[in-house]
C-alpha positions in Angstrom: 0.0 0.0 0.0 1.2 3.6 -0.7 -0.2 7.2 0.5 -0.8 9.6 -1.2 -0.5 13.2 0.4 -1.4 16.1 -1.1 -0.5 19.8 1.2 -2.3 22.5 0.0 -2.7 26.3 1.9 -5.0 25.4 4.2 -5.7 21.5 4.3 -3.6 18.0 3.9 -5.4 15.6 2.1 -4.6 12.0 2.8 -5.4 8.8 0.6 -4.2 5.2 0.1 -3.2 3.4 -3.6 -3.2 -0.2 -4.0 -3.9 -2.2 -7.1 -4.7 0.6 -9.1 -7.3 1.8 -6.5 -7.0 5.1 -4.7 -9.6 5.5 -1.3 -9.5 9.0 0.2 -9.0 8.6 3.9 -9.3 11.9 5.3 -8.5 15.8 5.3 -6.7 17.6 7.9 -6.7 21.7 8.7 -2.6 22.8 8.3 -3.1 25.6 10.5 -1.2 24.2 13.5 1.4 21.8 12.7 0.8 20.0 16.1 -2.6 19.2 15.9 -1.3 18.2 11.8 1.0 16.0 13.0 -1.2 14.5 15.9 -4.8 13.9 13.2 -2.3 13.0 10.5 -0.7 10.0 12.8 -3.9 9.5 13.8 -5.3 8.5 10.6 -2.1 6.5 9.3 -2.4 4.2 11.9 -6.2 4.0 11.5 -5.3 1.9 8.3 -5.8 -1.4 8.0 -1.6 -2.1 6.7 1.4 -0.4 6.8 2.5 1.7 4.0 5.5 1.1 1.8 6.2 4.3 0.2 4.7 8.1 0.4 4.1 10.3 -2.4 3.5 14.1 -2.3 3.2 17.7 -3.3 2.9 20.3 -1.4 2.5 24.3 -1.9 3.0 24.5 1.8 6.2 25.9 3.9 9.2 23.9 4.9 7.8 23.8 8.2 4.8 22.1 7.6 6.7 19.7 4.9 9.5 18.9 7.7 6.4 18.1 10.2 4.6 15.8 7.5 7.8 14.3 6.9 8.2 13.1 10.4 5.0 12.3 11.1 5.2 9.7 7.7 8.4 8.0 9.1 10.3 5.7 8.9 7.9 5.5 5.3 10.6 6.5 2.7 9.2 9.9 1.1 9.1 10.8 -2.2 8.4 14.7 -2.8 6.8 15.2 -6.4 8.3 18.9 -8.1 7.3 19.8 -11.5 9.2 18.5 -14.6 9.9 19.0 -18.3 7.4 15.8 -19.1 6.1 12.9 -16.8 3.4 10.3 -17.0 2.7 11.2 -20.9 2.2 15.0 -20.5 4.7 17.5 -21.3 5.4 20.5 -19.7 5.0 24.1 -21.7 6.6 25.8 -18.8 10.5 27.2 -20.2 11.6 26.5 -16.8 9.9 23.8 -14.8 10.6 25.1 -11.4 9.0 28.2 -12.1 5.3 26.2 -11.9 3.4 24.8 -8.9 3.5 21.4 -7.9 0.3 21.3 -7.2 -0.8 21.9 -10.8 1.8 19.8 -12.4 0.0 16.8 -10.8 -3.5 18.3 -11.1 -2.4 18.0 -14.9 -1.4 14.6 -14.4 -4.3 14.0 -12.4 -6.7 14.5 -15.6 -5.5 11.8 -17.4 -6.8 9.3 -15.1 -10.0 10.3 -16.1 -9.9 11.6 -19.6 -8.2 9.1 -22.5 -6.4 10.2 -25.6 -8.3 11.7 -27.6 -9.5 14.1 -26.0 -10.8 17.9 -26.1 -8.9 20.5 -24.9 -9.7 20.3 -21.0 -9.6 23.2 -18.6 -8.9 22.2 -14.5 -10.2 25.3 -12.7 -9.0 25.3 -9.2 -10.4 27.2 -6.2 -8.6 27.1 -3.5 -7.1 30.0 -1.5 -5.8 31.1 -5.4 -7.2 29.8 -8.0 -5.5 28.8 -10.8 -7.4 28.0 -14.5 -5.3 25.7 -16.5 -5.2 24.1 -19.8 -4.3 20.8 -20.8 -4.2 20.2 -25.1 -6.0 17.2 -26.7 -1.8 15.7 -27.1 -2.1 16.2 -23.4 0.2 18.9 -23.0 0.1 21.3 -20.1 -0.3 24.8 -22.0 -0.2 26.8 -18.9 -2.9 29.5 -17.0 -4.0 31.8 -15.0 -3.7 32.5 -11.1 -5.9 35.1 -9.5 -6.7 35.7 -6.0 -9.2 33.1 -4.5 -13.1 33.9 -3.4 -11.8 34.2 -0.2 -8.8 36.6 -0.6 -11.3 38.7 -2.8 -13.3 39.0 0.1 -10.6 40.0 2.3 -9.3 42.9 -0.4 -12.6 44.5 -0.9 -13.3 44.5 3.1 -9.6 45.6 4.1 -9.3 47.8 1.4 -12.4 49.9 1.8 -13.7 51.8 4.5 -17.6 50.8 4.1 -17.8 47.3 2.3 -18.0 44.2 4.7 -16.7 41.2 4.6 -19.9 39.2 4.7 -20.8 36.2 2.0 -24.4 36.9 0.6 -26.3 35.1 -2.3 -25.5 34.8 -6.0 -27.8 36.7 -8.1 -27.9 37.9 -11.1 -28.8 41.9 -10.4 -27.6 42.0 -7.0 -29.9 45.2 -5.0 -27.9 44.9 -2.2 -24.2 45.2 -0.9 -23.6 41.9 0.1 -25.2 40.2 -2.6 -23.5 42.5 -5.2 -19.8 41.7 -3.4 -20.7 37.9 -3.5 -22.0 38.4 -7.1 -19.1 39.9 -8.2 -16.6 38.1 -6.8 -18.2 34.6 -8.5 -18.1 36.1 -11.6 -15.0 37.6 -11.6 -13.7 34.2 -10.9 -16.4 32.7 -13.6 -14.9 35.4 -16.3 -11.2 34.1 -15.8 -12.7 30.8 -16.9 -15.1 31.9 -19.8 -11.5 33.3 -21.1 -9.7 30.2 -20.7 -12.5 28.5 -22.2 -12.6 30.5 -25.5 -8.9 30.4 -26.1 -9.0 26.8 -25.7 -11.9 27.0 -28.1 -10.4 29.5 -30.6 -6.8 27.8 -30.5 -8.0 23.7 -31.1 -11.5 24.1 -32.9 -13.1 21.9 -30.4 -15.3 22.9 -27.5 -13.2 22.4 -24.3 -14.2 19.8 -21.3 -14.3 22.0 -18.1 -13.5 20.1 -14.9 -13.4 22.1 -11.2 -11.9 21.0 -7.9 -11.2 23.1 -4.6 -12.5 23.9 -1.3 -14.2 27.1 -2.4 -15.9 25.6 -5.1 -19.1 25.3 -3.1 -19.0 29.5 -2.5 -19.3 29.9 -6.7 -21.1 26.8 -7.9 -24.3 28.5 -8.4 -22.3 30.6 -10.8 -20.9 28.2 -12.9 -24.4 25.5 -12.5 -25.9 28.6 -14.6 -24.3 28.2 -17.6 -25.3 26.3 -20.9 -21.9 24.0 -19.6 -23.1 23.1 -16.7 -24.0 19.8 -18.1 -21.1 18.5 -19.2 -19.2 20.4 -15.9 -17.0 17.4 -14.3 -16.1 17.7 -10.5 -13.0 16.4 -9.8 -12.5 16.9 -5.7 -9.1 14.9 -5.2 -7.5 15.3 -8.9 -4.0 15.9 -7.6 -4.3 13.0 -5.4 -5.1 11.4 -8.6 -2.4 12.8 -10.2 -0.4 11.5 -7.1 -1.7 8.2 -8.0 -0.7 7.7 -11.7 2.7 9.1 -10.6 2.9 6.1 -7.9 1.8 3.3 -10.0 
């Protein structure tokens, strides 16, 4: 058995991969890195075998990646970093290191559940960023956007203002009062980074691109995005860098 450990901003995610099968086993908060380290042993030796090998990715600090670390031991560690080309995607990035782990896999992650040929397919991620990325029908990883998360947009208009709160109202679509028209216009600012993605993707291949979402704050613009003529063919993809993880493992 192998984990699988993906370390984002704010969470850890944990799953197990054996025989080609990946079971999520649980998400922990990264905002103390002893009560990290205590939920994360926790559910490690809730499982029902010992693992042989660890992979991960983390956007996280060094701190939080030494305490993981630790806590995983003695399982031998294998940190995943972004890379010219790996699992049958390339990478468009000049410089590899310049990209996030985190999408590198998420990238990876997609071909578990998409065979070639396929469309163009966008991976919008909301997280505390989120990040809007393309991967082409040869499955190569074009690149994208990063923009500040729902959250973080929430934070800037209500720090940066004297009178606007920070207070999450409804989506609507002619907001008639302050909260509403900051929650409505921080979904669709984050739904607008997408529509462009999508009509490059469009404009660029000739072929209607698949759009697939993952992220803890996709719940706060859903209702956006379950609006549009795409929602239909919309695919949510919770765990797709632990996917990622797990074509990378084997």
């Amino acid at each position: 058995m192998k984990l699988l450990i993906d370390i984002g901003n704010t969470r850890l995610k944990l799953a197990t991969h054996q025989n080609n099968t990946t079971r999520f086993v649980t998400a922990v908060s990264i905002e103390s890195v002893e009560k990290l380290r205590h939920e994360l042993l926790a559910a490690i030796k809730s499982l029902d075998e010992s693992a042989s090998v660890c992979f991960a990715v983390s956007t996280a600090n060094t701190e939080v990646n030494q305490a993981v670390q630790d806590t995983v031991a003695p399982v031998a560690m294998t940190w995943v970093t972004p890379s010219a080309a790996a699992a049958g995607v390339a990478n468009a990035y000049p410089d590899p290191t310049q990209l996030g782990a985190d999408r590198w896999v998420g990238m990876i992650g997609l071909t578990r559940h998409f065979a070639l040929p396929h469309p163009p397919i966008l991976l919008a991620s909301f997280g505390t960023a989120t990040t809007v990325d393309t991967l082409s029908p040869d499955n190569r990883f074009l690149g994208g956007l990063i923009l500040p998360g729902v959250s973080l947009m929430h934070h800037a208009l209500a720090n940066g203002t004297a009178n606007l709160p920070n207070t999450v109202g409804a989506i609507t679509t002619f907001p008639t009062d302050t909260i509403t028209a900051i929650t409505s216009g921080i979904a669709a600012a984050q739904a607008g980074a997408v529509l462009r993605q999508m009509t490059l993707a469009q404009q660029t291949f000739g072929q209607r691109p698949v759009l697939c979402v993952t992220g803890g704050a996709w719940p706060a613009v859903a209702d956006e995005f379950n609006r549009s003529p795409d929602a239909a063919r919309m695919h949510h993809l919770p765990y797709v860098v632990l996917d990622g993880l797990a074509v990378l493992a084997g």
